[in-house]
N, CA, C and O atoms as CSV, one atom per row, in Angstrom:
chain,resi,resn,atom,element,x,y,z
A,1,UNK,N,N,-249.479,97.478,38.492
A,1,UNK,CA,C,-249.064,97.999,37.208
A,1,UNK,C,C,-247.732,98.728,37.387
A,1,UNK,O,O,-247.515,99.405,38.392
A,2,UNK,N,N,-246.888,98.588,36.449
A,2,UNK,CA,C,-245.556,99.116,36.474
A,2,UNK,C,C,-245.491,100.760,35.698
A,2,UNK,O,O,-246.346,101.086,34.875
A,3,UNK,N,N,-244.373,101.676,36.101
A,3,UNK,CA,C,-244.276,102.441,35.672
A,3,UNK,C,C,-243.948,102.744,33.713
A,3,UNK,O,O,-243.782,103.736,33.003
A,4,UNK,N,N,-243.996,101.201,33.501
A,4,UNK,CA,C,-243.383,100.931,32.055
A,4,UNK,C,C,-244.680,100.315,31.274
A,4,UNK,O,O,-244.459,99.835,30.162
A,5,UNK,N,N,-246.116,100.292,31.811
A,5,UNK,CA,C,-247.020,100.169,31.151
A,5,UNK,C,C,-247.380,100.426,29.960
A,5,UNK,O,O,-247.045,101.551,29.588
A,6,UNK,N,N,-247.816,99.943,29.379
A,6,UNK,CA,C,-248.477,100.671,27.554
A,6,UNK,C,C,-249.880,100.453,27.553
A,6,UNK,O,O,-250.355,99.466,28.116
A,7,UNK,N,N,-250.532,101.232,27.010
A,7,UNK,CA,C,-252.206,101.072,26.341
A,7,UNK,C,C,-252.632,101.078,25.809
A,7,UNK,O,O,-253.113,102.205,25.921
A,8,UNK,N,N,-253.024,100.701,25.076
A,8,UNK,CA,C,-253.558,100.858,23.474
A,8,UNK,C,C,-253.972,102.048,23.341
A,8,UNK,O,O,-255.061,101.836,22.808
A,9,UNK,N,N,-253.869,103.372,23.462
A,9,UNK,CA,C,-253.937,104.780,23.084
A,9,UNK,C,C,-252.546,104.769,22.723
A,9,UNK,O,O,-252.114,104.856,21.573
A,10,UNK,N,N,-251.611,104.614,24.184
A,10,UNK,CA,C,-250.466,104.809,23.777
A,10,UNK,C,C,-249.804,104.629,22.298
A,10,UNK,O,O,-249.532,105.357,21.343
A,11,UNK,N,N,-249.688,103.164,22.665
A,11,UNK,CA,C,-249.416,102.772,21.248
A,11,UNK,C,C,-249.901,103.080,19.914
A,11,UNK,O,O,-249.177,103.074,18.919
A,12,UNK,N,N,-251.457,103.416,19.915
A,12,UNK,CA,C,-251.915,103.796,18.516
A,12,UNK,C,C,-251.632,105.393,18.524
A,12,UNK,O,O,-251.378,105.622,17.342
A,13,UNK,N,N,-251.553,106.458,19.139
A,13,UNK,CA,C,-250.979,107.138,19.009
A,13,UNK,C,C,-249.665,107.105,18.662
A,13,UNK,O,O,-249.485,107.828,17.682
A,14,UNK,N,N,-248.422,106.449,19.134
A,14,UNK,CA,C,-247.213,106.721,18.761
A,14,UNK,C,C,-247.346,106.198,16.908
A,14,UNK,O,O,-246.959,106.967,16.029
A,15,UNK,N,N,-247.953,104.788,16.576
A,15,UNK,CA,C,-248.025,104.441,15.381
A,15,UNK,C,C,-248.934,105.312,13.940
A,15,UNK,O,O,-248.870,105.026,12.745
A,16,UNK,N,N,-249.582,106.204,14.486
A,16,UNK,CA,C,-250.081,107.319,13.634
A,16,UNK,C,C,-249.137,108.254,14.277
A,16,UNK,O,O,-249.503,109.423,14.154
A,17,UNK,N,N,-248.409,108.150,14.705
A,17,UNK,CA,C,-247.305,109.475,14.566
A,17,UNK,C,C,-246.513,109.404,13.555
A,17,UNK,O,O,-246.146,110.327,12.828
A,18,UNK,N,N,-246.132,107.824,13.482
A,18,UNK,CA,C,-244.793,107.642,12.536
A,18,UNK,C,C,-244.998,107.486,11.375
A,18,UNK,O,O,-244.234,107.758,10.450
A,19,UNK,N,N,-246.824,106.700,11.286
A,19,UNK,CA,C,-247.404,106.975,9.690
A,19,UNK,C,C,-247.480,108.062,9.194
A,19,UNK,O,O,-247.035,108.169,8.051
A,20,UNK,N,N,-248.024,109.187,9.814
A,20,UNK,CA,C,-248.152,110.851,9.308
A,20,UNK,C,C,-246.476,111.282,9.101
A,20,UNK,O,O,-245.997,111.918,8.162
A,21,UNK,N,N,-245.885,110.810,10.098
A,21,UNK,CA,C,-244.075,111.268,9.695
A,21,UNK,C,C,-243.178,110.585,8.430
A,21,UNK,O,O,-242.003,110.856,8.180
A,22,UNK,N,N,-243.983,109.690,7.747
A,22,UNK,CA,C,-243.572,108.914,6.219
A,22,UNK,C,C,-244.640,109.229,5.682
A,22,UNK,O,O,-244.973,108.339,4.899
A,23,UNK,N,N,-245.667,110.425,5.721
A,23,UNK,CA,C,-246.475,110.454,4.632
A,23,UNK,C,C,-247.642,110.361,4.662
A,23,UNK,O,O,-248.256,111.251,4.072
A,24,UNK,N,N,-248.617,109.035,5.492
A,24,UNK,CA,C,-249.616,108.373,5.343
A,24,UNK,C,C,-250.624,109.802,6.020
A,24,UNK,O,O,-250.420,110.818,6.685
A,25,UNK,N,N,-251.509,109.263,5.513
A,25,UNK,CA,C,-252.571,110.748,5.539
A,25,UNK,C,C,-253.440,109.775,7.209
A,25,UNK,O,O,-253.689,108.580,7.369
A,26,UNK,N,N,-253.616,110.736,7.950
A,26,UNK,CA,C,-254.423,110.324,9.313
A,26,UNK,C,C,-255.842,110.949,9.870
A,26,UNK,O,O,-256.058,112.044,10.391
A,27,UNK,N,N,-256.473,110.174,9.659
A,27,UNK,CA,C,-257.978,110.542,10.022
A,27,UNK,C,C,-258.839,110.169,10.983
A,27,UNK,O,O,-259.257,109.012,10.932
A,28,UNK,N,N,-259.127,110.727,11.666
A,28,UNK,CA,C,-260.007,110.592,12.868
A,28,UNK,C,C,-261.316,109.380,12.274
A,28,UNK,O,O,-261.906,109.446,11.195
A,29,UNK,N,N,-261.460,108.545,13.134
A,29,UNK,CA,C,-262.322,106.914,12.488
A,29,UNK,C,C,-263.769,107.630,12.469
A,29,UNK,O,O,-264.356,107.544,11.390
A,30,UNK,N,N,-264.344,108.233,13.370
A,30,UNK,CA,C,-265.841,108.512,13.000
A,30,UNK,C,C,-265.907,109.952,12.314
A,30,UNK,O,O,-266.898,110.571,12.701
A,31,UNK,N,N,-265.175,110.602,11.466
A,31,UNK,CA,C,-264.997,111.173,10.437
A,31,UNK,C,C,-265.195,110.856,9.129
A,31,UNK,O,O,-265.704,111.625,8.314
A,32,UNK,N,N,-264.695,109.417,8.822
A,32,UNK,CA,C,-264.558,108.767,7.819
A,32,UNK,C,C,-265.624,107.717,7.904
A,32,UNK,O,O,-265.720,107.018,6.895
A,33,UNK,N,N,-266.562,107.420,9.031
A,33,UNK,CA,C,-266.893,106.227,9.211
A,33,UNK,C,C,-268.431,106.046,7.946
A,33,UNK,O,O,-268.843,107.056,7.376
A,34,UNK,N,N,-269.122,104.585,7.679
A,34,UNK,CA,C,-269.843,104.424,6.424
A,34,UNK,C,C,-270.716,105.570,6.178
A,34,UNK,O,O,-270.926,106.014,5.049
A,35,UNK,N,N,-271.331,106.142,7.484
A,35,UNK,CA,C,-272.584,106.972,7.503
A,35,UNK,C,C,-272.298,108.727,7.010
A,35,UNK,O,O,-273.125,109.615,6.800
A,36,UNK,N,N,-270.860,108.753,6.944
A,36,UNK,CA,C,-270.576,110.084,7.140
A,36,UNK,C,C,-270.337,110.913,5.868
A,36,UNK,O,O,-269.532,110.260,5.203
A,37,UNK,N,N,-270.615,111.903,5.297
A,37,UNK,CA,C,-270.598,112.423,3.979
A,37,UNK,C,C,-268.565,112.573,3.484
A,37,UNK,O,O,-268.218,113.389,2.630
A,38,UNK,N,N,-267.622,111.739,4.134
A,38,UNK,CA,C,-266.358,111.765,3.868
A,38,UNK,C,C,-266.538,110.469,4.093
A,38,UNK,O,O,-265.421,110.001,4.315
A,39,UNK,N,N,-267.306,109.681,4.152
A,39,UNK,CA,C,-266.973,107.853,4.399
A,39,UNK,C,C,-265.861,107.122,3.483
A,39,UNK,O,O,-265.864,107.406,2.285
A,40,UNK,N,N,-265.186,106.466,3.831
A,40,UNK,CA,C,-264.038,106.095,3.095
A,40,UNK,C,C,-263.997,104.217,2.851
A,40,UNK,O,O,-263.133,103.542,2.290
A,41,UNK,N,N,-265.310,103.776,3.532
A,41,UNK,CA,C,-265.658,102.709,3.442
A,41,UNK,C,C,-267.288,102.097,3.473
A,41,UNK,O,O,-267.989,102.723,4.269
A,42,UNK,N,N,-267.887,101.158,2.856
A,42,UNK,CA,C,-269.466,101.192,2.515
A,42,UNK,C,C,-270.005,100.836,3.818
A,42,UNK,O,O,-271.064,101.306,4.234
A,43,UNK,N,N,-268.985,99.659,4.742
A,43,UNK,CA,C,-269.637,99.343,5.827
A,43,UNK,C,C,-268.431,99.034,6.716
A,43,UNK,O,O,-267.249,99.011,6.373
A,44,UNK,N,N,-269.078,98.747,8.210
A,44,UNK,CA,C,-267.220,98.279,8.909
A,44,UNK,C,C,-267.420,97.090,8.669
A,44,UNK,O,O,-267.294,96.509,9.747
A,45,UNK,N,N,-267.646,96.419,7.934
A,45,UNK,CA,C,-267.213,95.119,7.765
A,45,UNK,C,C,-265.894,95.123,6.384
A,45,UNK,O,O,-265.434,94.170,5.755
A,46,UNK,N,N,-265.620,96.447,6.300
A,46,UNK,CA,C,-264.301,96.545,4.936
A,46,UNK,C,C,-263.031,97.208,5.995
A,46,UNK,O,O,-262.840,98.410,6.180
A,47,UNK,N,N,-262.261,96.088,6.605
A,47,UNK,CA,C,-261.225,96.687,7.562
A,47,UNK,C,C,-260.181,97.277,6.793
A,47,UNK,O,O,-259.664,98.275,7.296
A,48,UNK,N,N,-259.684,96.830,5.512
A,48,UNK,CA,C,-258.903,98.143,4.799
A,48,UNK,C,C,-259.703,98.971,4.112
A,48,UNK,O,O,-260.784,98.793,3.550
A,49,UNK,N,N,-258.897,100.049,4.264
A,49,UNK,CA,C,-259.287,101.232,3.530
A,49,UNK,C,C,-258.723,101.471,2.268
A,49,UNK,O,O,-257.964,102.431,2.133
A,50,UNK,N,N,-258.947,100.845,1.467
A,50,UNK,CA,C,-258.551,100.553,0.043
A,50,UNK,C,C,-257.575,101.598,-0.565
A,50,UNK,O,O,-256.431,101.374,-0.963
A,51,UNK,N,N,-258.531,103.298,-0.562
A,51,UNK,CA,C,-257.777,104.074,-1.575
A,51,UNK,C,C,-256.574,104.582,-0.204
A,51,UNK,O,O,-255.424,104.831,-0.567
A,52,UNK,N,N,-256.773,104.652,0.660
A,52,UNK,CA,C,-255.752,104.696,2.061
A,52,UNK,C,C,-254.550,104.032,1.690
A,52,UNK,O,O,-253.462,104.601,1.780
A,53,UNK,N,N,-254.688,102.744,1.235
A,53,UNK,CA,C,-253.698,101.690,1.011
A,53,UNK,C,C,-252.740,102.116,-0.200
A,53,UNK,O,O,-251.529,102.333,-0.240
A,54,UNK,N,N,-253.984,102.159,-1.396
A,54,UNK,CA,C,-253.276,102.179,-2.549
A,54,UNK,C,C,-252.740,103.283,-2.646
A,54,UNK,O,O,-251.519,103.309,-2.489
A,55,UNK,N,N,-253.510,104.650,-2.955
A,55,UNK,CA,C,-253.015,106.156,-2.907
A,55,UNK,C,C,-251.587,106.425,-3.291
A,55,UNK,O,O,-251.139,106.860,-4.352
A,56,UNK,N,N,-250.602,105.847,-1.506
A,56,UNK,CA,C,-249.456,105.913,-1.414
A,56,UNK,C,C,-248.496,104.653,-2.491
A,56,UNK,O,O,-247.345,104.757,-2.915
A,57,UNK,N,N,-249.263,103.783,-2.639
A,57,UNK,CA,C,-248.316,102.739,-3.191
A,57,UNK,C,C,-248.071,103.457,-4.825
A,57,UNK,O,O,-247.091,103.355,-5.563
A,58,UNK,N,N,-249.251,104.134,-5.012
A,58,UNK,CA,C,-249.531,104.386,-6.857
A,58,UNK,C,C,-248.606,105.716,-6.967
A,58,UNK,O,O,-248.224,106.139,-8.059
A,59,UNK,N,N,-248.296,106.310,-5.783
A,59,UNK,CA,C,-247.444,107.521,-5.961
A,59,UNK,C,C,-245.982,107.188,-6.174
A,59,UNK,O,O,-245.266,107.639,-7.069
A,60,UNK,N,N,-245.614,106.259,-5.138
A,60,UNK,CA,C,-244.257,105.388,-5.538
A,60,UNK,C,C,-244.418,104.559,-6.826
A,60,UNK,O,O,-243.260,104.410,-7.216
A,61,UNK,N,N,-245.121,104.033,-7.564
A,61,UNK,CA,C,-245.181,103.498,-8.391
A,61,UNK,C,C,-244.627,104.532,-9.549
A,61,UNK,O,O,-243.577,104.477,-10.190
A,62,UNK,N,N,-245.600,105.406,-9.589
A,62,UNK,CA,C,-245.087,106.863,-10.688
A,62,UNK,C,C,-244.000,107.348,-10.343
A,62,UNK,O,O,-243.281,107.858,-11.202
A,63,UNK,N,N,-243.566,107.306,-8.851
A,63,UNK,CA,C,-241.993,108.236,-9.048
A,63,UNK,C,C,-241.028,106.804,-9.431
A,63,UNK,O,O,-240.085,106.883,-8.644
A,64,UNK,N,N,-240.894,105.886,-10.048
A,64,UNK,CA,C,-240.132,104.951,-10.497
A,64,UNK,C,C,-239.669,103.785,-9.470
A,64,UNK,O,O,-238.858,102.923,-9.807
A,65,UNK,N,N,-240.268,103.844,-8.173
A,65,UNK,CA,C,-239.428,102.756,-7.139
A,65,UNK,C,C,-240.094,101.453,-7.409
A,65,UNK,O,O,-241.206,101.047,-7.073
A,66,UNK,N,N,-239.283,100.980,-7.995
A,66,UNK,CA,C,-239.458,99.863,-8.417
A,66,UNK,C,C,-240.101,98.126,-7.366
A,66,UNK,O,O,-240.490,97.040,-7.795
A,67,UNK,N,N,-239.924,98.655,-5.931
A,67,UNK,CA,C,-240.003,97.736,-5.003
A,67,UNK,C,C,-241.743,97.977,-4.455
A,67,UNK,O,O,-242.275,97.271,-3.598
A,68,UNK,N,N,-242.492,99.249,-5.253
A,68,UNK,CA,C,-244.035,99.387,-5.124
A,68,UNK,C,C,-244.555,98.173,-5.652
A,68,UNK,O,O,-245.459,97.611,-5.034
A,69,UNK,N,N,-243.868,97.423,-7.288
A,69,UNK,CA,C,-243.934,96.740,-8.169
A,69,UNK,C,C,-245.081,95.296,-7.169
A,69,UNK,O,O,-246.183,94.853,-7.493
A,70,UNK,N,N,-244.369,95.012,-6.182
A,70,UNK,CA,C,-245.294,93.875,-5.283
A,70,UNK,C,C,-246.215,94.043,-4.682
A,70,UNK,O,O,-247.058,93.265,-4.235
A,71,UNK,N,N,-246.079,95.277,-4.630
A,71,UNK,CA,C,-246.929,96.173,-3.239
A,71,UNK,C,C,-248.325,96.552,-4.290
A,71,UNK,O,O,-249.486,96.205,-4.073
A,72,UNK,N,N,-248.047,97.000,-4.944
A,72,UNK,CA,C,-249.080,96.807,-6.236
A,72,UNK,C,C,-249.956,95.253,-6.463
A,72,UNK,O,O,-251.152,95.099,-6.219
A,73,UNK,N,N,-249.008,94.186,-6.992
A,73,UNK,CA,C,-249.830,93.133,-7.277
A,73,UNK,C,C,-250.782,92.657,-5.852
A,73,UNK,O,O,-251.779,91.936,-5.891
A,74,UNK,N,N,-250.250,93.194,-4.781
A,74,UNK,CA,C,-250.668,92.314,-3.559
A,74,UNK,C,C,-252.118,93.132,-3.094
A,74,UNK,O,O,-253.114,92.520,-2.708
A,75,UNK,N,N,-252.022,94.951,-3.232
A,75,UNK,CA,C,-253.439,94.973,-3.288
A,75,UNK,C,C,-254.240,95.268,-4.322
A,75,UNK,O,O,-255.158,96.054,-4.086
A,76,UNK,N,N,-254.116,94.785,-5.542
A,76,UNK,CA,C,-254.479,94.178,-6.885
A,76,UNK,C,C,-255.506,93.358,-6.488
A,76,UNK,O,O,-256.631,93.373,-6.989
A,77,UNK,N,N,-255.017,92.401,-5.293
A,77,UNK,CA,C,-255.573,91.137,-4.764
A,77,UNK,C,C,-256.532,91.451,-3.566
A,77,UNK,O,O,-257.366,90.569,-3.364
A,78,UNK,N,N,-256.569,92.386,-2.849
A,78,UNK,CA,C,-256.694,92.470,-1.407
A,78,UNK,C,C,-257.821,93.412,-1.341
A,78,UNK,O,O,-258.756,93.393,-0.540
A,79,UNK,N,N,-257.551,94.416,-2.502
A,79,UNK,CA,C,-258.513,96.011,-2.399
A,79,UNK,C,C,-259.410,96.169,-3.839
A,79,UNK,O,O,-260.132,97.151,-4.012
């Protein structure tokens, strides 16, 4: 193994760094998970987290950015 390795901690740590640094709200998975009185999904068989997704898109939507406009129809479709 090289000194330039990555691990999947690594990486999912740095990528919830940069989501929480634009906004996205970050939650520990068996916090949220189906069984838990904050569950944010009915079972793990629902890999998005719907209001996770939308939340942020519906906030840009109301402050006028017009480029939410797709981001909208697509989880219209998805969530």
């Amino acid at each position: 193994m090289t000194d330039h390795a990555f691990t999947e901690s690594v990486v999912e740590q740095a990528a919830l760094g940069w989501l929480e640094a634009i906004g996205w709200s970050v939650a520990h998975g068996p916090d949220i998970a189906p069984d838990m009185p904050a569950a944010e999904r009915a079972n793990y068989g629902e890999v998005v987290l719907g209001a996770r997704l939308r939340d942020p898109l519906l906030l840009r939507l109301l402050s006028g950015d017009r480029r939410a406009r797709g981001a909208e129809q697509f989880t219209g479709r998805t969530v």
